[in-house]
Every structure is written in structure tokens, then in C-alpha cells.
LUMTIKE-294897 format. One record per residue (C-alpha): residue in three letters; x, y, z. Coordinates in steps of 0.25 Angstrom, whole numbers, padded with zeros to 4 digits, always signed. Layout:
N
ALAXYZ;...
//
This chain:
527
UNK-0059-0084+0011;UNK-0061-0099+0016;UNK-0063-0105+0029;UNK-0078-0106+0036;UNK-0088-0097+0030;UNK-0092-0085+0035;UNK-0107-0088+0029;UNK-0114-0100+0034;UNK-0115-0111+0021;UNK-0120-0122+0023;UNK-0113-0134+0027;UNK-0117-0148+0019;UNK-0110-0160+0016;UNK-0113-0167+0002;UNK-0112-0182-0001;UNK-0101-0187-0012;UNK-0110-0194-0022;UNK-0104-0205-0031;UNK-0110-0194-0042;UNK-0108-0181-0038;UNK-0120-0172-0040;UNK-0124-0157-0039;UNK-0128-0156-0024;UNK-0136-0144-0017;UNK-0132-0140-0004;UNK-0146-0139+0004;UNK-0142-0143+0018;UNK-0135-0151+0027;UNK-0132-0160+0016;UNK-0135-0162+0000;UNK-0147-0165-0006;UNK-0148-0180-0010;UNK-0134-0183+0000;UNK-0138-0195+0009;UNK-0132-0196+0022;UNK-0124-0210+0018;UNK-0116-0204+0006;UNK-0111-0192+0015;UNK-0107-0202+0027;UNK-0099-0211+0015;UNK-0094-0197+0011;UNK-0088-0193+0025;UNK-0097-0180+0023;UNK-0102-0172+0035;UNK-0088-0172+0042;UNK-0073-0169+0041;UNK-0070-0176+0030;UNK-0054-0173+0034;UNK-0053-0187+0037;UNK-0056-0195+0023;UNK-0047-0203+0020;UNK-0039-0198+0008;UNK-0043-0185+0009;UNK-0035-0175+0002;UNK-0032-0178-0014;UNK-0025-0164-0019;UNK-0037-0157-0023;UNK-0040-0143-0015;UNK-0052-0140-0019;UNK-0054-0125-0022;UNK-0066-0118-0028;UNK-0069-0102-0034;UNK-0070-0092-0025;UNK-0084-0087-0029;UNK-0089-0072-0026;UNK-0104-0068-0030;UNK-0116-0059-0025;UNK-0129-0066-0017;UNK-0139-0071-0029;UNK-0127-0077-0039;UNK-0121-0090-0040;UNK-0108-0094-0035;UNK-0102-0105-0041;UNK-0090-0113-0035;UNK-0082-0123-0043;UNK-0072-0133-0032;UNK-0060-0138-0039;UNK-0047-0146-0036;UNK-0034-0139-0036;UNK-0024-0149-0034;UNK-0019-0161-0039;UNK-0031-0169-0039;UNK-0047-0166-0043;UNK-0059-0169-0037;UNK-0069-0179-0040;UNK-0080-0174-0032;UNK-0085-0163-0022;UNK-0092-0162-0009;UNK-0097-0149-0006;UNK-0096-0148+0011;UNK-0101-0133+0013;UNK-0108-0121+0004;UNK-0121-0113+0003;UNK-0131-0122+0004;UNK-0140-0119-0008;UNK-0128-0122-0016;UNK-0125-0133-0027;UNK-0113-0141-0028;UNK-0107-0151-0039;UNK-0099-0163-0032;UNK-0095-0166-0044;UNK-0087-0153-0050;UNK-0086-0147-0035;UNK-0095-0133-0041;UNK-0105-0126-0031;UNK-0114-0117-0035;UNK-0124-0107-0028;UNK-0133-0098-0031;UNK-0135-0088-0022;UNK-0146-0078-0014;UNK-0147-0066-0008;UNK-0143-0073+0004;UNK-0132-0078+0001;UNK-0120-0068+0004;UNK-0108-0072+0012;UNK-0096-0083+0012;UNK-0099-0096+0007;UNK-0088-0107+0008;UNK-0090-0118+0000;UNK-0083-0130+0005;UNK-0082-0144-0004;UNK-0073-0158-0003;UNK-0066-0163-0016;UNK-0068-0176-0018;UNK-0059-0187-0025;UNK-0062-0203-0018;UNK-0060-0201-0005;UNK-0050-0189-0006;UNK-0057-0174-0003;UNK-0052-0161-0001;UNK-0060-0151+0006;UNK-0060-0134-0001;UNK-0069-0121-0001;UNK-0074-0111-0010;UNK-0079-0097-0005;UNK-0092-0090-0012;UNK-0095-0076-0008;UNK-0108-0071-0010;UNK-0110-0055-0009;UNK-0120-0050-0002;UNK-0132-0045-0014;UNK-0135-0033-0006;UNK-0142-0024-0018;UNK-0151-0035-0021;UNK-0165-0037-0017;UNK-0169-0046-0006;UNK-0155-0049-0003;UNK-0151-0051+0011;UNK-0142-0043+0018;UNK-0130-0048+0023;UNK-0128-0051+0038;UNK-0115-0039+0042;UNK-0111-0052+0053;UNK-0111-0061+0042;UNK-0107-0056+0029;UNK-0091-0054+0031;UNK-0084-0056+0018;UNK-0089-0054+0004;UNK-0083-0059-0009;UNK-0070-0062+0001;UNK-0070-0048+0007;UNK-0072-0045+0022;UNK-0085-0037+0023;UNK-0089-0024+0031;UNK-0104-0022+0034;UNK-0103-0007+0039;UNK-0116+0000+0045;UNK-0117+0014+0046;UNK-0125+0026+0046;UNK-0131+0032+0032;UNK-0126+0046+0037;UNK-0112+0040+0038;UNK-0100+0052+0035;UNK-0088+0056+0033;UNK-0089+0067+0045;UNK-0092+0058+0058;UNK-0092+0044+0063;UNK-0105+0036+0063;UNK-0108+0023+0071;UNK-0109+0011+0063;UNK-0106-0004+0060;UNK-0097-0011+0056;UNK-0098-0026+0054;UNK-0085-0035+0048;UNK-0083-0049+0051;UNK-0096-0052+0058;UNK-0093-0042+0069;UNK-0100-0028+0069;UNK-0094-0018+0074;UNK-0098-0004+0079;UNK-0089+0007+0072;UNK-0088+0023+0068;UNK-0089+0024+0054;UNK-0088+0036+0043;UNK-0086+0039+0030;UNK-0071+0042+0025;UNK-0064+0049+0015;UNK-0066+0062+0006;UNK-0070+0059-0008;UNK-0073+0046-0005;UNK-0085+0050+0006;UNK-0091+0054-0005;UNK-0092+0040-0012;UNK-0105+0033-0012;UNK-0097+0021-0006;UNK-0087+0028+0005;UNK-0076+0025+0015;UNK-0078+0024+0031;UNK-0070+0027+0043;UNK-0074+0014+0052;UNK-0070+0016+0066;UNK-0072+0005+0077;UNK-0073+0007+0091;UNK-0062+0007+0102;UNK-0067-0008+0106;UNK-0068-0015+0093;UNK-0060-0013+0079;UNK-0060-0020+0065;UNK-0051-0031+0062;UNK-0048-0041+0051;UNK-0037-0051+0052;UNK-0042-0059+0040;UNK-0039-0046+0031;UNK-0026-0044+0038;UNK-0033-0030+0044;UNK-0028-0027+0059;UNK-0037-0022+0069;UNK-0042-0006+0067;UNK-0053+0001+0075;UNK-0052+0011+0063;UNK-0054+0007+0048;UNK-0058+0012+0035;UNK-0068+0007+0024;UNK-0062+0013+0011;UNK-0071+0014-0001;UNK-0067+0009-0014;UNK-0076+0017-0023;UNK-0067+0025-0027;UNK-0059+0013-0034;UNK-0067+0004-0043;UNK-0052-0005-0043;UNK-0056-0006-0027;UNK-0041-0008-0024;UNK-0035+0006-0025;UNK-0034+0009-0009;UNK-0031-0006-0003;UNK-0019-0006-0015;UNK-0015+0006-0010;UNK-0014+0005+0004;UNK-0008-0009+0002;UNK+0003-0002-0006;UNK+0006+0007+0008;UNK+0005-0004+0015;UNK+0016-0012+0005;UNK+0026+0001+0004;UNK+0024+0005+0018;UNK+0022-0010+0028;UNK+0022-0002+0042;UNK+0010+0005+0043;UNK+0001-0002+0033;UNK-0014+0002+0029;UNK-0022-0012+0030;UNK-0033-0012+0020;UNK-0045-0025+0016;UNK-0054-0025+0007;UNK-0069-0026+0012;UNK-0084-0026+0007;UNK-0092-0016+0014;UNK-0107-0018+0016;UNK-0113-0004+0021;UNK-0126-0002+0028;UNK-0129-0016+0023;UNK-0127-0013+0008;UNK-0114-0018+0000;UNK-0104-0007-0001;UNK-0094-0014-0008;UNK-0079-0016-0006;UNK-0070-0007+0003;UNK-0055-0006+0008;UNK-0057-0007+0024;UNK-0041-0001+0029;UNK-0036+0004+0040;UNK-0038+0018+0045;UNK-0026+0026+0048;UNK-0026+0031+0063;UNK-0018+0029+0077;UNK-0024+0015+0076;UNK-0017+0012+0064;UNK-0004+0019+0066;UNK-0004+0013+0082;UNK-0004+0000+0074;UNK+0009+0003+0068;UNK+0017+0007+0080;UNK+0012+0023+0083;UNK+0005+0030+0092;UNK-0012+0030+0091;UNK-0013+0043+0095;UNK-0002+0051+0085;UNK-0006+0061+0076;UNK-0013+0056+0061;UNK-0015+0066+0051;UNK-0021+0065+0037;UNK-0018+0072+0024;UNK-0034+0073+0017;UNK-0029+0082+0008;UNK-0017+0087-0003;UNK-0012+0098+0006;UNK-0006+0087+0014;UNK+0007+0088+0005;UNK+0017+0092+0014;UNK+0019+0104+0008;UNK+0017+0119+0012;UNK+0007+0123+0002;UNK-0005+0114-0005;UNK-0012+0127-0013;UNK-0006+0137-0006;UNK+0000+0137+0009;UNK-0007+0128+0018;UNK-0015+0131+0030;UNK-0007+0123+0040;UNK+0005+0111+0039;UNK-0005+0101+0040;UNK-0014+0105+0031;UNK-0021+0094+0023;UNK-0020+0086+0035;UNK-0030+0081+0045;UNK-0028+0076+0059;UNK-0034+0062+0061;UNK-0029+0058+0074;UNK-0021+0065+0086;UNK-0021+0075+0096;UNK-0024+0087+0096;UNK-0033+0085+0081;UNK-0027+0098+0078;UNK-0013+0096+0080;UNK-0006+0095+0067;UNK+0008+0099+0073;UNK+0017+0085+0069;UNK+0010+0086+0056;UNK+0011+0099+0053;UNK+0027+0097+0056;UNK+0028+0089+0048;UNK+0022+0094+0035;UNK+0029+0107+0036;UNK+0043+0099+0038;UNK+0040+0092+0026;UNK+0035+0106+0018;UNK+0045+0115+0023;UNK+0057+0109+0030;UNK+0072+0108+0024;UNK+0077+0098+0015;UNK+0089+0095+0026;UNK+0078+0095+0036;UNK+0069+0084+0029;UNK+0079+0076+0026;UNK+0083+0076+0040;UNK+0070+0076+0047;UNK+0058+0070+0039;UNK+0061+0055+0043;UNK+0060+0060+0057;UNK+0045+0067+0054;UNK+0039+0055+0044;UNK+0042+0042+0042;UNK+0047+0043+0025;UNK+0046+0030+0024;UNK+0030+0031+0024;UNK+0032+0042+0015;UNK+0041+0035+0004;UNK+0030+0024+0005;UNK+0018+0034+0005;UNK+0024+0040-0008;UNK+0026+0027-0015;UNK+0013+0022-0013;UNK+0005+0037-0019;UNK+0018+0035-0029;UNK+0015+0022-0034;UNK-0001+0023-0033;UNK-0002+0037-0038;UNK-0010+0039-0025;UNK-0012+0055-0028;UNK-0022+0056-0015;UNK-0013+0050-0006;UNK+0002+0056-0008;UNK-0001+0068+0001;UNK-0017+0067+0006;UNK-0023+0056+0012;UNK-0010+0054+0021;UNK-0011+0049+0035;UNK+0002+0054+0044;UNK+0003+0049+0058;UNK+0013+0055+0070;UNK+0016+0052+0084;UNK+0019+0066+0091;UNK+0025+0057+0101;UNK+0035+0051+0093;UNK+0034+0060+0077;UNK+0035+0054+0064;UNK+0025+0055+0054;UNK+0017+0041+0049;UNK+0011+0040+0034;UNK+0000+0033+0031;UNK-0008+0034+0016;UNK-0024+0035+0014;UNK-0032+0034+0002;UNK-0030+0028-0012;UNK-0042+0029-0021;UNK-0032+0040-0029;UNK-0022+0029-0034;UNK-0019+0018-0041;UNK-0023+0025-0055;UNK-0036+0033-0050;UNK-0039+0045-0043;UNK-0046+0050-0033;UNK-0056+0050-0041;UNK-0055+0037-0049;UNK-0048+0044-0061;UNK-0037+0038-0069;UNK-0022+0041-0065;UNK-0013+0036-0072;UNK-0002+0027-0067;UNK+0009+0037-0075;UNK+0008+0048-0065;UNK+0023+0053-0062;UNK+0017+0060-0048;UNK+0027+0058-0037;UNK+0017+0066-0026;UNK+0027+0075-0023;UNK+0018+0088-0026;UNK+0007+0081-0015;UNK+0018+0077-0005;UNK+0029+0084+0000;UNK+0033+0074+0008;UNK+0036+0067-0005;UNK+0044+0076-0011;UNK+0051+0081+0000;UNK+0057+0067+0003;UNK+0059+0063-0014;UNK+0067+0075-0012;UNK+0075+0073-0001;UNK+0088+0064-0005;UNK+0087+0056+0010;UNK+0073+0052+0006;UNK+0070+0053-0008;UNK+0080+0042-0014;UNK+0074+0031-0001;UNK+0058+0037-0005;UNK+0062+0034-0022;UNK+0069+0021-0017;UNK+0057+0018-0007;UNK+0047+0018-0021;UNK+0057+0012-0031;UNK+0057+0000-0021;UNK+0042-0001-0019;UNK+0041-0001-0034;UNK+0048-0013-0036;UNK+0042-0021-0024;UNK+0028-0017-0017;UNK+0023-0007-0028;UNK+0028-0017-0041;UNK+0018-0021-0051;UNK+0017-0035-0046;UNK+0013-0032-0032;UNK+0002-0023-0035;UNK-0004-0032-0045;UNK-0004-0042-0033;UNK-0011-0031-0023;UNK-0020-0029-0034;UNK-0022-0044-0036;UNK-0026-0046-0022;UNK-0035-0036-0021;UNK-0045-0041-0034;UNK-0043-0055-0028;UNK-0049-0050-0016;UNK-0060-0040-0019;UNK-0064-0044-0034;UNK-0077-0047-0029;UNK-0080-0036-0022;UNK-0075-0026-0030;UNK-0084-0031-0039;UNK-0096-0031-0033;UNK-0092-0016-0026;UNK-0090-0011-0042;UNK-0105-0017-0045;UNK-0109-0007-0032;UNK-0103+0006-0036;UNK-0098+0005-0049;UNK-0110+0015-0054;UNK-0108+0024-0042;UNK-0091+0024-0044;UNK-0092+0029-0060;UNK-0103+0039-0056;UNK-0097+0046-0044;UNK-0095+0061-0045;UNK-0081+0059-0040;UNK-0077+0052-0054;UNK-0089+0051-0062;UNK-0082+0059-0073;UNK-0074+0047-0077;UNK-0073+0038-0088;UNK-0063+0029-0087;UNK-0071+0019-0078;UNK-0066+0004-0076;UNK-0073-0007-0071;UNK-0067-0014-0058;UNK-0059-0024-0066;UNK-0053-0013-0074;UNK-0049-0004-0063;UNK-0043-0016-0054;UNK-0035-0017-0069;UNK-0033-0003-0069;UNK-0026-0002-0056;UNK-0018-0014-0060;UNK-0012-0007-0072;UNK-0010+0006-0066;UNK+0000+0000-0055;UNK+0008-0007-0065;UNK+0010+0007-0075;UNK+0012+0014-0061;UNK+0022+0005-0057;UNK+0029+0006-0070;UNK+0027+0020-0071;UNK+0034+0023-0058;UNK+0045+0014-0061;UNK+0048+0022-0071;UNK+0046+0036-0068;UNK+0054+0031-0054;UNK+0048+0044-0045;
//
């Protein structure tokens, strides 16, 4: 981040002695600076007009990431073809200390210190200067005594990330909407909030459905995120790598590019309290399907569990077509009629008539892309439940959309070891699948549409740069989410009978040694 702060610092303009010292910033200006040496220095003021300004040096400093009650240190250099032979320091916190002649703040910190703090500094070499910044974040110490708590208006980024302050009710669940608040960018917002998911409401950190109101909506178009009156927070417990479900969902969004699932990483602060690092997505609804050219008001259903596999039986004969479905949105709630056309279509009808009709019923090209991305991230979760399918009664044909990825990527649902080996081709969880690998329009495009994506959006060197990016941006974060709940991860009842536990370096390793032995796994069994 760079720019004006977000957090007041305090503004000082330092002298150029002929024997530059260590100076400590204590207010408008330096202790021991006399007015006369910072008139001959051109300091306060734009310095843009000194002569000979400009000698090749852009001076760059360490991006420093640290929690209230540490030191930062901050070292300025030259990058270019010339170096600098002194510093001025025109801006930082104001109990810091700075060396004009190696160009190296440091501070130490309080437990009021939290926020972004720009560090703004000159280059000197004779009468040439080049101005640069360094960023320090300090974290918020929240679980420390006589620490101050952050101000929710104030206090929107940590360690780089955008920050969500959420306030609601301790009796928050999954089964009914409770009012609360929700404040992001120095604007609070009133919103419906519960908690989402199955397993996972039963995590001690969980996920919530956030809804705002008819007249407001949450946007971010620093993060790339388009306006939504409906989001989701999305835990990360259940991944000590924290990159599982944005990998996945960027993967969609890479194999399929017309109706992508936007995702951002963000720190969540809950009641006041640090909560640690979440994944803030869409939420799939008519608002998100009107954004890609449908109809608000069409029917969305869900598949919550396996006996959403398109088939006519799941343990015996099922109770109705759409069993293992639920209606999220449509009228009448209890009219499954497109749907239920649909699956038995799929389950029962001729191969002539599949072959002629399912392109007509489904959009295939969703499905190729949907089996890819289970295929390739060994998603067992997500090949047939945790399914989203859209229809416009007014003018039919079935949409795709995936959910939920904490059962990929080498892990189960329950955090176990999967190895990247595993020949399964979904076909038993989806008959959609199978029916369309066997059909000979469809199965040679469905093989040919994979093979493809193997060697361009799936290949080794484009997820090790996904992954790249991610660690660049939540390192700190992660980090500091790991210190929170690492006891409470290895001791959860869910998975507590492991013992093949990694440290968050080792998973992010992990993950990224399981996608190249998946990739050459699937290269060579060729599915």
C-alpha cells in the first residue's frame, strides 16, 4: 500500500546537518534542528523545485509487519545507478528515531500504536534528492493487558489486508438472522448476519452469511470486489495453509471466465476481539446470477448432500427427483418441477435422447469445467453436493455454479492426508459426469476440454504463482491467525485424532508439492 496514510503520523521536517546524526522525531520539528539550517535546506515545503533534483536513486525501504509493543526497523536504500549520501526523514511516528546518515528508523512501539504508518524520507546526494516511502504495519495487541482497542472507523488494514470489525449478538446461529454491524473502510454499516455451513458451525471460529439492507451494499474496488448486498465470511480454520478455498475458487474462475466467484482475503475482528484471517466471497443468489445477464427472480437450488448425484438411487430409491436438494430462491419454495426434470432426464433418459437434448437442459460447458476443477483438486465434497444450479422457467437452461473447498488440495474434510495419486474420476458421485464421458458427442470435447486446461490454467507454473501470490499477501496474517488457533485446530474433535500435524509453513509447502504430483499424476493416468 502506499499513498497517504490511513493513520495520522506525525509530520516533521528534519535539518541536513554537515554531520548527520541520529535525530528523534518529538514534534513539529527535531530536537537540536535550528530554523536557519532548515531554511538553507529548502525544508518545510515542496522540495519538487531544487535544482538538480533527481540523481537515479529511488529510494525503497522493507516493508515492516509487527504486533503493538515490538520494534520495527526500517532500512531506506538506493536502488538505481547512484547512492545516497544522506537522509532526511519528511514524515513517521513521532517517537521514532532516525539515522540521516544510513537512512534506518526505528521505533518501538505501545499499545497504542496499531494502524498504517507511512514512513516518508528524501535521499540526498549535493543538491540532488529523491523523495520514497516505506509502510510499517502494526497489529492491533488485542490479548494484551492495558492494551487499547482499536477504533472499527479507523483501524482498516492490517499487515496490508482490508479489515472487517463485525458486531454481533453472542447468541448468533445458524437458524435465524440477527441484527448487527458491520463496519469496513471507516463506514459502519447496519446488516443481517448468521452463521453458515454444516460441520463448520460447529468450529470455535465459524463462517457467516452477511446481508445488507435494500439501501446500502458492500463494495471494494481497491480489491477488485463489485458491489453485493449479500456476502459471505468464510473461515479458514479448517486449513492451517489458509489458501485451500481462494485457490479453488480462483481455479473456477480461471477454467470457467463468465460467471466468476470473486473472493479477498480479509482480517476480521469480532465483537472487538481479533478473530484472525478469513476469505470474504460472493454469495451465490439472483443478485449474482442478474450480474451475469439472468433473471433475479429464477429458481436456485443447492445440492447439501450426496444424494444429489443425478442418479435414481443413493442407498436405496430416493424419495423424490430432487432429493438432496434444497430450494434457496424462487417461487413457489416448494416447486422442484425444472429441477426434478431435469435430474430424472439425466438418470433415466435414452442415450439418443441425451445426446440430443442435454445441451438444451444445461449449459455442458459448465459441467466440463465443474469436472475439471473436482478433477484436478481432488474436491470429493464438491463433485456432486455443495452444488449451486440456477434456471429461468421463463426462458430454461440450467446454470452451475461450485461451493465449498475445505475437502481439497490434499486434505479432507476433516483435514486428513489425501494423496495426490487418487485415480477417482467422480463418476460414482455424479451422473452427469458419467453420463457425458460416455456419450461420444460430449465425452472426446469434455477429455479434450481438461487435457487443455492441463497444459495452460491448471500447469504447475501457474498454480505455484496462485500460490505465490497468496503467501505474498497474507504471510503476516496467517501468521498471526496460526498463534490464535493453533491449539484449538490440533485439539478439535473433528480431527483430533491425527498425527500428522504441519506448522503453517509446512502446510503452505505441503499444498505446493501436492499440485505438482497431481499434475503429473493426471498427466499420466490421462482420465
Amino acid at each position: 500500500m502506499s499513498g497517504a496514510p490511513r493513520y495520522p503520523v506525525a509530520m516533521v521536517y528534519l535539518l541536513l546537518a554537515c554531520n548527520p546524526s541520529t535525530v528523534a522525531i518529538g514534534g513539529d520539528t527535531a530536537e537540536g534542528a535550528d530554523s536557519a539550517d532548515s531554511a538553507e535546506v529548502g525544508l518545510p515545503g515542496d522540495t519538487s523545485d531544487i535544482p538538480g533534483e533527481g540523481f537515479g536513486c529511488s529510494p525503497s525501504a522493507n516493508e515492516v509487519a509487527i504486533v503493538e509493543g515490538e520494534q520495527a526497523t526500517m532500512q531506506f536504500a538506493c536502488t538505481g545507478s547512484e547512492g545516497a549520501d544522506s537522509w532526511v526523514l519528511k514524515s513517521g511516528p513521532a517517537a521514532a528515531e532516525f539515522d540521516e546518515a544510513t537512512g534506518r528508523l526505528t521505533w518501538t512501539t505501545d499499545l497504542a500504536s496499531a494502524g498504517e504508518w507511512v514512513v516518508e524520507v528524501q535521499a540526498v546526494a549535493g543538491d540532488k534528492r529523491e523523495d520514497g516511502a516505506g509502510t510499517i504495519w502494526v497489529a492491533d495487541a488485542w490479548d494484551e493487558r492495558g492494551n487499547t482497542p482499536v477504533d472499527p472507523l479507523t483501524y482498516t488494514y492490517e499487515f496490508g489486508l482490508p479489515v472487517v470489525h463485525l458486531d454481533v449478538p453472542d447468541n448468533i446461529d445458524q437458524w435465524s438472522k440477527y441484527e448487527g454491524t458491520f463496519t469496513y473502510r471507516g463506514e459502519a454499516h447496519t446488516i443481517e448476519a448468521q452463521i453458515r455451513g454444516a460441520a463448520s458451525s460447529y468450529y470455535p471460529k465459524n463462517s457467516y452469511n452477511i446481508d445488507f439492507t435494500p439501501q446500502d451494499e458492500f463494495r471494494d474496488e481497491d480489491e477488485g470486489f463489485p458491489k453485493r448486498h449479500n456476502i459471505v465470511l468464510t473461515t479458514l480454520f479448517d486449513d492451517n495453509a489458509y489458501i485451500r478455498q481462494k485457490m479453488c475458487f480462483d481455479i473456477w474462475n480461471l477454467l470457467d471466465g463468465t460467471h466468476r466467484i470473486e473472493t479477498m482475503f480479509v482480517v476480521v475482528y469480532l465483537n472487538g476481539e481479533y478473530w484472525g484471517l478469513y476469505l470474504l466471497g460472493d454469495h451465490i443468489d439472483g443478485e449474482w446470477y442478474e450480474d451475469y445477464g439472468h433473471w433475479e427472480d429464477g429458481n436456485l437450488y443447492k445440492s447439501v448432500d450426496h444424494a444429489a448425484n443425478f442418479y435414481s438411487t443413493y442407498g436405496g430409491n430416493k424419495s423424490s427427483w430432487h432429493q438432496g436438494y434444497e430450494k434457496k430462491e424462487g417461487l413457489p419454495p416448494e416447486d422442484f418441477s425444472d429441477l426434478d426434470d431435469l435430474v430424472e432426464f439425466v438418470a433415466t433418459g435414452s442415450g439418443a435422447d441425451f445426446e440430443s437434448d442435454i445441451a438444451a437442459r444445461i449449459t455442458v460447458e459448465e459441467i466440463y469445467d465443474w469436472w475439471a476443477l473436482v478433477l484436478y483438486t481432488e474436491a470429493d465434497d464438491s463433485g456432486g453436493k455443495n452444488a449451486y444450479f440456477y434456471n429461468d422457467p421463463n426462458n430454461p437452461m440450467f446454470h452451475f455454479a461450485p461451493w465449498d473447498f475445505n475437502h481439497s488440495l490434499g486434505q479432507t474434510w476433516q483435514t486428513d492426508r489425501e494423496p495426490a495419486t487418487y485415480d477417482y474420476d467422480f463418476t460414482d458421485a455424479n451422473n452427469l459426469f458419467e453420463r457425458l464421458l460416455a456419450s461420444p458427442t460430449y465425452g472426446p470435447v469434455m477429455r479434450e476440454r481438461f487435457a487443455d486446461a492441463r497444459a495452460s490454467e491448471l500447469a504447475p507454473a501457474e498454480m505455484q504463482a496462485l500460490i505465490d501470490a497468496y503467501i505474498d499477501r497474507i504471510d503476516a496474517s496467517a501468521r498471526r491467525d496460526w498463534s490464535k488457533w493453533e491449539g484449538e485446530y490440533r485439539s478439535y474433535g473433528g480431527w483430533s485424532w491425527r498425527n500428522n500435524w504441519t506448522e503453517y509453513d509446512e502446510e503452505v509447502q505441503y499444498v505446493r508439492d501436492w499440485t505438482d504430483e497431481r499434475w503429473a499424476f493426471i498427466e499420466r493416468w490421462d482420465p
